[in-house]
C-alpha positions in Angstrom: 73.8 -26.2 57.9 72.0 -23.1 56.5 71.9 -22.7 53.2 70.7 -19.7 51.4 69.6 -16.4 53.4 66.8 -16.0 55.4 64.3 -13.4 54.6 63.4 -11.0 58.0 60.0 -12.2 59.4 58.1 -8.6 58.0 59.9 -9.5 54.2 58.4 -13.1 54.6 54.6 -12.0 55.5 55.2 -9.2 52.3 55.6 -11.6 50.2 53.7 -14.4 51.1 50.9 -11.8 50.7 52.0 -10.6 47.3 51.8 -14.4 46.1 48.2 -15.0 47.9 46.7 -11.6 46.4 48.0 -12.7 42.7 46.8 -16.1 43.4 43.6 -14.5 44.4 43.6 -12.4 41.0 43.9 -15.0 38.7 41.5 -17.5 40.5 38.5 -14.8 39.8 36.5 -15.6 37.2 35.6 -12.1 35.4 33.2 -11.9 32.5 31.2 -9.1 30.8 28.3 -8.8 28.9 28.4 -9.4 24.8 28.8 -5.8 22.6 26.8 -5.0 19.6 28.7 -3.3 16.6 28.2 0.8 16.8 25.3 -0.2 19.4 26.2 1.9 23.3 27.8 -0.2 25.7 27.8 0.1 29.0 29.5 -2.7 31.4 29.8 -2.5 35.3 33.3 -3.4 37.1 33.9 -2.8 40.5 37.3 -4.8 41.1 36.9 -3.5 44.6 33.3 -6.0 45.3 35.7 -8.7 43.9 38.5 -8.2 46.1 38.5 -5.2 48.6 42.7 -5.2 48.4 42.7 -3.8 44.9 43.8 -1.0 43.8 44.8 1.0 40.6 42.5 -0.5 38.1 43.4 -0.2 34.6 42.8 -2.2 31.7 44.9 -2.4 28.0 43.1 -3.3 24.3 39.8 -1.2 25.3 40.4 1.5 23.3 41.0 -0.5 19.9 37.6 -1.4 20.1 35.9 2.2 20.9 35.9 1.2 24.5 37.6 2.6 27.7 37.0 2.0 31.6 35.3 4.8 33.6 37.2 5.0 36.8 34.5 7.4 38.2 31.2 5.5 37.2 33.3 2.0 37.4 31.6 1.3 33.8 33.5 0.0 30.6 31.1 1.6 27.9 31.7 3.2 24.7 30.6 2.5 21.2 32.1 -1.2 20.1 33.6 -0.1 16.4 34.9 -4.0 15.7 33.2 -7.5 16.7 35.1 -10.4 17.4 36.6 -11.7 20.5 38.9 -9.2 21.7 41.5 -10.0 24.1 41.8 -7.0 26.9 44.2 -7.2 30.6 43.0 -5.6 33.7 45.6 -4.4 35.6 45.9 -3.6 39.7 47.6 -3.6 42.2 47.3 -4.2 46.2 45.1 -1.1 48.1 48.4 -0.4 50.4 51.5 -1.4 48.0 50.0 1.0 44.8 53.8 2.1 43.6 56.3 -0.6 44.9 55.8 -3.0 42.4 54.4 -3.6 39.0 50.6 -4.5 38.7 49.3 -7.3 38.3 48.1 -8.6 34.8 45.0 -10.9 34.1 43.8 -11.9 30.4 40.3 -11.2 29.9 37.8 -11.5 26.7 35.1 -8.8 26.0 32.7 -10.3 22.8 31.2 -8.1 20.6 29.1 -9.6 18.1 28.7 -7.7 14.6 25.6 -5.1 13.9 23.3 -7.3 12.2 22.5 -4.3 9.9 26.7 -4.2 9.1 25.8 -8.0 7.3 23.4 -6.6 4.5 24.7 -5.3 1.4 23.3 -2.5 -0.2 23.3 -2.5 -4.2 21.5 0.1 -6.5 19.3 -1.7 -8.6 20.6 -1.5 -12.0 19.5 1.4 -14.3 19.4 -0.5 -17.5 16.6 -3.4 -16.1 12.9 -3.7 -17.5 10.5 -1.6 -16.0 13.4 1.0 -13.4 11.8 2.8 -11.0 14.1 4.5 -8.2 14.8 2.4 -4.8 13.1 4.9 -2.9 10.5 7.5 -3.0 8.6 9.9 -0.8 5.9 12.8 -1.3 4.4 15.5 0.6 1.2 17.0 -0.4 0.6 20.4 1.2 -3.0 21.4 1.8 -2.9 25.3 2.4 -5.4 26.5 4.9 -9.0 27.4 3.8 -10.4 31.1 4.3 -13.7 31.0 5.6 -15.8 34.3 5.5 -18.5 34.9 7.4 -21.6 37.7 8.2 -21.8 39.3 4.4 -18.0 38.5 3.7 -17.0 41.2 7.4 -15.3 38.1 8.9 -13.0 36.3 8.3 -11.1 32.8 10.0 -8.5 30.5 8.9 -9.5 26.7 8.9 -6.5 24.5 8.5 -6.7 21.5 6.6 -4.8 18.3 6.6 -1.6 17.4 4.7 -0.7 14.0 3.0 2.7 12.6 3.2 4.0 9.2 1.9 7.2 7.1 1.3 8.3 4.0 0.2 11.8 2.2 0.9 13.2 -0.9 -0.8 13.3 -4.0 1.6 17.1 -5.0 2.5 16.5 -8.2 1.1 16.1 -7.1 -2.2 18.9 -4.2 -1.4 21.2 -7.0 -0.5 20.7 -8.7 -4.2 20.3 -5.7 -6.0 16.6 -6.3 -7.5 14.6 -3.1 -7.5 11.3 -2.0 -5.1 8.5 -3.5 -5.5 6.3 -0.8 -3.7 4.5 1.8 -5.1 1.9 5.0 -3.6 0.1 7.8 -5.2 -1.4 10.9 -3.4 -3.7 13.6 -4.6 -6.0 17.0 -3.4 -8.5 18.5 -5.6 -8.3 21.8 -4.6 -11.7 22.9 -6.8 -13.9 19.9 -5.1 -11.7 19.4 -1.7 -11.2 15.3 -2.2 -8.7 13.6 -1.1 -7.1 10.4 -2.7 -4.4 8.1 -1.1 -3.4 4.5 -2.4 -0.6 2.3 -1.7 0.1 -0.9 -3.4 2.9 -3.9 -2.7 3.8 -5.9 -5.9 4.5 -9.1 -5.1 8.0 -10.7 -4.2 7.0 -13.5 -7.0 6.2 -11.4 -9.4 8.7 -10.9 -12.4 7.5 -7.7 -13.2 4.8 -6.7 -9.6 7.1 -3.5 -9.9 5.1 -2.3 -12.8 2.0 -3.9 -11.3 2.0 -1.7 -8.3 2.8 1.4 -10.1 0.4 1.0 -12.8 -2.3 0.2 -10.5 -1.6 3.7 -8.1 -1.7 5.9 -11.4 -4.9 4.6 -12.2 -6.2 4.5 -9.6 -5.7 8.6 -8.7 -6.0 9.2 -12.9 -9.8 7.4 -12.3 -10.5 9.7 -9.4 -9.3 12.3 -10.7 -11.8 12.2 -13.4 -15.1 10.2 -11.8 -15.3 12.5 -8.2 -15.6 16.0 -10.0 -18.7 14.2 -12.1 -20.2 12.2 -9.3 -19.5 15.4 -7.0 -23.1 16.6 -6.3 -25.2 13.3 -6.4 -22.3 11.9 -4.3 -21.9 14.7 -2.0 -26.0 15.2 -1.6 -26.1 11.1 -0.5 -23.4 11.3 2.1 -25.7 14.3 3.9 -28.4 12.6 3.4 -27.1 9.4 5.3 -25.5 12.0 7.9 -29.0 12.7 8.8 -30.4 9.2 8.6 -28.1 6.4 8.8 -30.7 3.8 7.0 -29.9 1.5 5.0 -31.4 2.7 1.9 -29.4 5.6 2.4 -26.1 3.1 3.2 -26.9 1.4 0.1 -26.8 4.6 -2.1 -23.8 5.8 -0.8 -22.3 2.6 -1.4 -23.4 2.6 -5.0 -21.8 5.5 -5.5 -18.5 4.4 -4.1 -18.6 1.6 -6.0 -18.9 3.3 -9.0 -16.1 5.7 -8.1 -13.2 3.6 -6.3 -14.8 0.1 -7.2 -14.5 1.6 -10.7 -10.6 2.8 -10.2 -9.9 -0.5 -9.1 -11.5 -2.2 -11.9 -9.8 0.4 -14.4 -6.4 -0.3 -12.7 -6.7 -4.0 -13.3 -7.2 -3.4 -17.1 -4.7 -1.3 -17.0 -1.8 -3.8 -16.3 -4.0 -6.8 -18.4 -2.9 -4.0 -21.4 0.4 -3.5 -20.6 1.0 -7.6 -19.7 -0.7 -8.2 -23.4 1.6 -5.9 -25.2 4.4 -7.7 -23.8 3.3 -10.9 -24.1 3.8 -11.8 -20.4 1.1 -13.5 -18.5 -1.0 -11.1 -15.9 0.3 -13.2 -12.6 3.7 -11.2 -13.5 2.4 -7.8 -12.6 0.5 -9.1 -9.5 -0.2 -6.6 -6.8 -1.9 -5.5 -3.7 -3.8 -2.5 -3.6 -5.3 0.0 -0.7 -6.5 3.3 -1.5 -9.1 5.8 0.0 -11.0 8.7 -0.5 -12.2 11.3 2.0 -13.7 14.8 2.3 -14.3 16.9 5.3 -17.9 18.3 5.5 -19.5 20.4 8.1 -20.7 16.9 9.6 -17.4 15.2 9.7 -15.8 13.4 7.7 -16.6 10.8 4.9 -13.9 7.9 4.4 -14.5 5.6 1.7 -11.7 2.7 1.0 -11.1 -0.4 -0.7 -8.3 -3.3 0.3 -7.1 -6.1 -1.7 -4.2 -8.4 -0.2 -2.6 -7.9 2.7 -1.2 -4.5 4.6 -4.0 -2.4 6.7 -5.8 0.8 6.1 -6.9 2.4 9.5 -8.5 5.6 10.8 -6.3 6.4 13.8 -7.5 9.3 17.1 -5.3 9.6 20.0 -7.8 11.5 22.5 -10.3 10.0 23.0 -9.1 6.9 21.4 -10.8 5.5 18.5 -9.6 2.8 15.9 -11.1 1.8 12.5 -9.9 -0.6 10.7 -11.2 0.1 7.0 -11.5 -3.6 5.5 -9.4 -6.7 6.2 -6.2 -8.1 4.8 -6.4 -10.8 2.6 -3.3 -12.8 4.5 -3.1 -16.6 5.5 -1.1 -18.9 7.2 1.2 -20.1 5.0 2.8 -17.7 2.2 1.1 -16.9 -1.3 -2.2 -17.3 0.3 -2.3 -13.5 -0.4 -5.0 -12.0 -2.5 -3.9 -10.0 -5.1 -5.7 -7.3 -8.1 -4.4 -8.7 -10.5 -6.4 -12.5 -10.0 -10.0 -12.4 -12.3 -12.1 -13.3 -9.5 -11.1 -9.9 -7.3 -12.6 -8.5 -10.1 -16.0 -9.9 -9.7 -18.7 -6.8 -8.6 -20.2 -8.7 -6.0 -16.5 -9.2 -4.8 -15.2 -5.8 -5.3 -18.5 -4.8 -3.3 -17.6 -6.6 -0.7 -14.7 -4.8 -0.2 -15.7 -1.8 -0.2 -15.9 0.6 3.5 -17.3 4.1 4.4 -18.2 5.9 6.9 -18.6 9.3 8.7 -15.8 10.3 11.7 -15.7 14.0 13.7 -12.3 13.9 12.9 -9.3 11.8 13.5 -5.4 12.1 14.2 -4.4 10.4 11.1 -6.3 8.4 8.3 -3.2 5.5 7.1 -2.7 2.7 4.5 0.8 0.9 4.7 1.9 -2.4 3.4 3.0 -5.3 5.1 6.8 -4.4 5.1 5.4 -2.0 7.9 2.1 -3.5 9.3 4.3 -7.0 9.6 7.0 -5.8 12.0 4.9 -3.0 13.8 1.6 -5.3 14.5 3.4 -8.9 14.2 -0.2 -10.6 13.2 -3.2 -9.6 11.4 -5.8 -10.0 14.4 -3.4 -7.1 16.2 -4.3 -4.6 13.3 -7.7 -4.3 15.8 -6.0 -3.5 18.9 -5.6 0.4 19.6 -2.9 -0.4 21.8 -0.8 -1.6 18.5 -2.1 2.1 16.8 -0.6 3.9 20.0 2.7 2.3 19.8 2.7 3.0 16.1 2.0 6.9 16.6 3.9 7.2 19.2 7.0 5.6 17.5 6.4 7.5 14.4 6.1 10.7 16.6 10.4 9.5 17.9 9.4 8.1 20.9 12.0 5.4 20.0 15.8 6.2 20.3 16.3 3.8 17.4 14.0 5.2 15.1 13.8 8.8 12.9 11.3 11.1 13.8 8.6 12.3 12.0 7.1 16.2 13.0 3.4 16.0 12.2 2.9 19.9 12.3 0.9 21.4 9.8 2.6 22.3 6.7 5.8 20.8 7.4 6.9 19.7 4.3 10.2 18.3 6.1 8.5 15.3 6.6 8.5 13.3 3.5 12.3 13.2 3.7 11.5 12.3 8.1 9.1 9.5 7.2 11.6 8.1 4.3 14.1 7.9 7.5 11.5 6.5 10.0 10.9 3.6 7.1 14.8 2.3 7.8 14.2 1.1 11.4 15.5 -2.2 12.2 12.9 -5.2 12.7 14.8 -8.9 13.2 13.5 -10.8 10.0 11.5 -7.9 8.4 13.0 -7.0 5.5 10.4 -6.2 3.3 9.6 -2.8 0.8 8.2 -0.5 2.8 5.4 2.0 2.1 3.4 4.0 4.4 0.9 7.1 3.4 -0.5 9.0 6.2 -3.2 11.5 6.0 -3.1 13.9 9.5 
């Protein structure tokens, strides 16, 4: 006895196909990359290599996450606006059956992890502390071009000069608690002797009140040279030529006396400077401690003189892209474990023979850019102090300063552009896993 109908032989294969391609559906395993929060993503999916019977690919839930499928490129990509683990379905159907039935549904999970950036808070550092200063700051010092006359005053020509431009960003650690920057620069042209002066200086993270230390120390600094290269000018200016010609080392000597007496001497000044201001507040000096970098330079029909001093850690380099040349104008005062850090503000920095010792000059052509940053930039950018040395390092640096990097602002190092403060305050905000540091960077090109 019968019982039931029987289905007609072409029915029977039909469906004994439906129920092998759905069984063949949900037997694939399907997986796609992990997202990134507001970071492009782009995920091939060709259901066709999977199984050359589908047809009609769609899938539902992408576009609550900024996503969609591509049809055309057989790409899901987009910009992922919310992490988690989001549940999507792809939906197809068989190649020769498209509009008989309803697709078929598979549960699928597309990651997306949060923007690592989206985790750090961002507080203004609170107006009414000790010792505000603003949680970021930039500068651009515009050097006009120099009118040079020539054969009883008939000729003239147009000699352009370089510009200075500097900024300094708080760190996102201390944006993410709401302390203030402990970073400070200072920038200055002489227009009446042609001089420039550059200094950047990190207070340190342990310092109550390094804030006040690293600004004190940049304003003395430039105040010091302000006042001490207009006197020195002619007995310093004679002994640089005078080495030009003959690079002895009686003539290295002198010109290093000099320097001393000028930078060595800011330095110096800039460290009694905060001892004052630590006294009339009755806090020991360790609270103001800070690094310091600065340089002078002039260019003379010769080249140019570079004279620099370095305490703690950070770099100071002279910087040519063609041909390449690298100077590195001192050496950081870093160590293997943290605090080993020199700073100005410990007596025996302070010592001539040491100061002395720190001291660097010479004579270039010319360069691309003269810079002095501190470690919130030289940290992530050269990962080690021996890589400050490697031009390589320097190229990457220029050429990621220059927007070579998608990730990263870009700065336009044309003469007079005085855009590029507010350019190099944007560069200073590129992301660097577990370099969170103030940033400061001054850049003479």
């Amino acid at each position: 006895m019968i019982t039931g109908t029987a289905l007609p032989d072409d029915e029977a294969r039909e469906k004994a196909r439906d129920e092998a391609f759905v069984a063949q559906i949900k037997s694939i395993h399907i997986s796609f990359p992990n997202g990134k929060v507001n970071c492009p993503y782009a995920a091939s999916f060709d259901a066709e290599t999977l199984l050359p019977e589908v047809a009609d690919v769609r899938f539902e839930g992408l576009e609550a996450i900024g996503l969609q499928y591509d049809t055309e490129q057989k790409q899901i990509k987009g910009l992922p606006s919310r992490s988690g683990d989001h549940k999507i379905t792809l939906q197809c159907k068989r190649k020769d059956r498209p509009g008989e039935k309803p697709p078929i549904q598979k549960a699928l999970t597309i990651i997306i992890n949060p923007n690592p950036r989206s985790l750090w808070n961002k507080f203004a550092t609170p107006l009414e502390i000790e010792y505000y200063k603003p949680d970021e700051d930039k500068e651009f010092v515009k050097v006009k071009s120099k009118i040079m006359t020539r054969f009883l005053g008939l000729s003239k020509t147009e000699e352009k000069r370089k510009d200075m431009v500097a900024a300094s960003q708080r760190g996102r650690s201390h944006a993410h608690e709401g302390r203030p920057r402990d970073d400070d620069f200072a920038l200055h042209f002489d227009e009446s002797t042609e001089w420039y002066t550059m200094v950047v200086a990190d207070g340190a993270g342990s310092a109550k009140f390094s804030r006040r230390g690293s600004q004190i120390a940049c304003q003395t600094v430039i105040e010091i040279c302000k006042t001490l290269i207009p006197e020195q000018i002619d007995k310093f200016e004679k002994t640089i030529a005078l080495f030009e010609k003959e690079k002895s080392q009686e003539h290295r000597n002198e010109v290093g006396k000099i320097l001393y007496g000028i930078i060595g001497n800011a330095a110096f000044k800039a460290y009694k400077s905060i001892e004052r201001e630590a006294a009339s507040k009755g806090n020991p000096m360790k609270d103001y401690a800070t690094t310091l970098l600065l340089s002078i330079c002039k260019k003379f029909d010769f080249g140019w003189f570079i004279g620099a001093f370095w305490v703690g850690d950070g770099g100071i380099g002279v910087y040519r892209t063609e041909p390449p040349f690298l100077k590195i104008m001192g050496e950081p005062d870093g160590g293997e474990f943290a605090g080993q850090t020199r700073f100005l503000t410990m007596p025996e920095i302070m010592q001539a023979t040491e100061i002395y010792r720190r001291l660097r000059f010479d004579i270039y052509p010319d360069f691309t850019a003269l810079v002095l940053m501190t470690d919130g930039v030289t940290d992530p950018k050269f990962e080690t102090d021996a890589n400050l040395s490697r031009i390589e390092k320097w190229h990457a640096l220029w050429e990621d300063l220059n927007g070579n990097n998608e990730d990263h602002a870009r700065v336009d190092f044309t003469d007079d552009n005085e855009e590029a403060a507010g350019q190099l305050l944007k560069w200073l905000d590129f992301w660097s896993k577990g370099n969170h540091d103030d940033r400061t960077i001054a850049i003479l090109f």
